[in-house]
C-alpha positions, 0 to 999 in steps of 0.5 A: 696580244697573243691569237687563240687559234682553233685547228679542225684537222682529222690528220692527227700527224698533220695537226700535231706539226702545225699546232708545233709550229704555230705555238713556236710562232707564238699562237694559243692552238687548240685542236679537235678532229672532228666537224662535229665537234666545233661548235662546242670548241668554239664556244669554249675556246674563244678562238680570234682565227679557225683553221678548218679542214674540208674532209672531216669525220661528223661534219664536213667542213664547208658546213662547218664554215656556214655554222660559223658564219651563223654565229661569228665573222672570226676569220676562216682558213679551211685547208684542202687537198683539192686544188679545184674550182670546187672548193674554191668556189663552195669555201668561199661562198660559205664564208670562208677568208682564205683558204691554203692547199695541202701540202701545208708550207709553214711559212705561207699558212703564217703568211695567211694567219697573219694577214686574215687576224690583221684584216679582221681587227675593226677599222676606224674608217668602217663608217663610210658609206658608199652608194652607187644608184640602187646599191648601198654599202654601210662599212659601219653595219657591215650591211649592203641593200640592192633595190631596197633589199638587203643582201647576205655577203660572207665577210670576204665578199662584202670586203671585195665588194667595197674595194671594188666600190669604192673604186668605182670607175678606175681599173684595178689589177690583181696585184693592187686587190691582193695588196689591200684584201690580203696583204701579200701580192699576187703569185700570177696562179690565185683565182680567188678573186676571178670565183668571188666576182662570178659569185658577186655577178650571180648574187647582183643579176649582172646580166651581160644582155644588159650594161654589165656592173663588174667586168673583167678586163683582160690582162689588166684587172677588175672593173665597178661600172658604176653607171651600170647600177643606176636603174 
């Protein structure tokens, strides 16, 4: 079945090339340049994916993003010029699953697409539920409680959450968490992964006075310590 794909981009020469690109691909692309006017876009359209850019005329994008977030849990790609940690950690935060710096290279933007579209169709194995002593984590609800209180995670946090949960205990690399989040390996330069378990150990308290519930373990990967959350 053929994707519908709404493109936010003000850059209209940028716009024009990649709704070119991603029609000989296949897709449905439609396209508005203002922030302001996405929500009325989404609702007409029906999109499966959102590519968003982060400078925009009316809105900007990372509010955008939160607006969506509010309503779907579609995946979102939001495009910028900045390399920074700034806007991956505020892109991330506000809910978006991936992003791709500009220059845009067409064969990676469809690498990202098709990976976000596969990663968002419901999964058979959802309804597990895991529990490690005060953390609850239902795949089914899309749902986690921490200490008997439930806790807001965009669709790419929650995700990293349950792999890193569901592999409680066992060290995994970078490479192996790309594989399995974001179908593709990792190029040895993406930090996504090292911003989400900061935001992950802000949102949990992880204080490092006290036994830490995620490390990072150099050279090799990330660690779910489980006993850390019995308290």
């Amino acid at each position: 079945m053929t994707s519908r794909i709404l493109l936010v981009e003000d850059d209209l020469t940028l716009a024009d090339w990649v709704c070119e690109y991603l029609r000989e691909q296949n897709f449905i692309v439609d396209h508005v340049a203002r922030g302001d006017l996405v929500m009325d876009a989404m609702a007409k359209f029906q999109p499966q994916l959102v590519l968003l850019d982060i400078m925009l005329p009316g809105l900007n994008g990372i509010e955008v993003c939160r607006l969506i977030r509010q309503e779907s849990q579609l995946p979102i790609i939001m495009l910028t010029a900045r390399a920074d940690e700034f806007d991956e950690v505020i892109g991330l935060e506000a809910g978006a699953n991936d992003y791709v710096i500009k220059p845009v290279r067409p064969r990676a933007l469809l690498a990202r697409i098709t990976g976000a579209l596969k990663h968002s169709a419901p999964i058979e194995t959802s309804t597990q539920i895991i529990t490690h002593g005060s953390l609850i984590i239902n795949g089914e609800a899309k749902r986690v409680t921490y200490k008997n209180e439930e806790v807001e995670l965009s669709t790419s946090l929650f995700a990293f959450l349950t792999f890193l949960a569901s592999h409680a205990g066992e060290v995994v690399d970078r490479d192996t968490v790309f594989k399995a989040l974001k179908s593709r390996e990792y190029d040895g330069q993406d930090r996504r992964f090292d911003v989400m378990l900061s935001t992950l150990r802000k949102i949990f308290n992880d204080d490092p006075q006290k036994p830490q519930k995620f490390k990072t373990v150099w050279g090799k990967g990330y660690l779910f310590v489980a006993d850390a959350w019995a308290e």
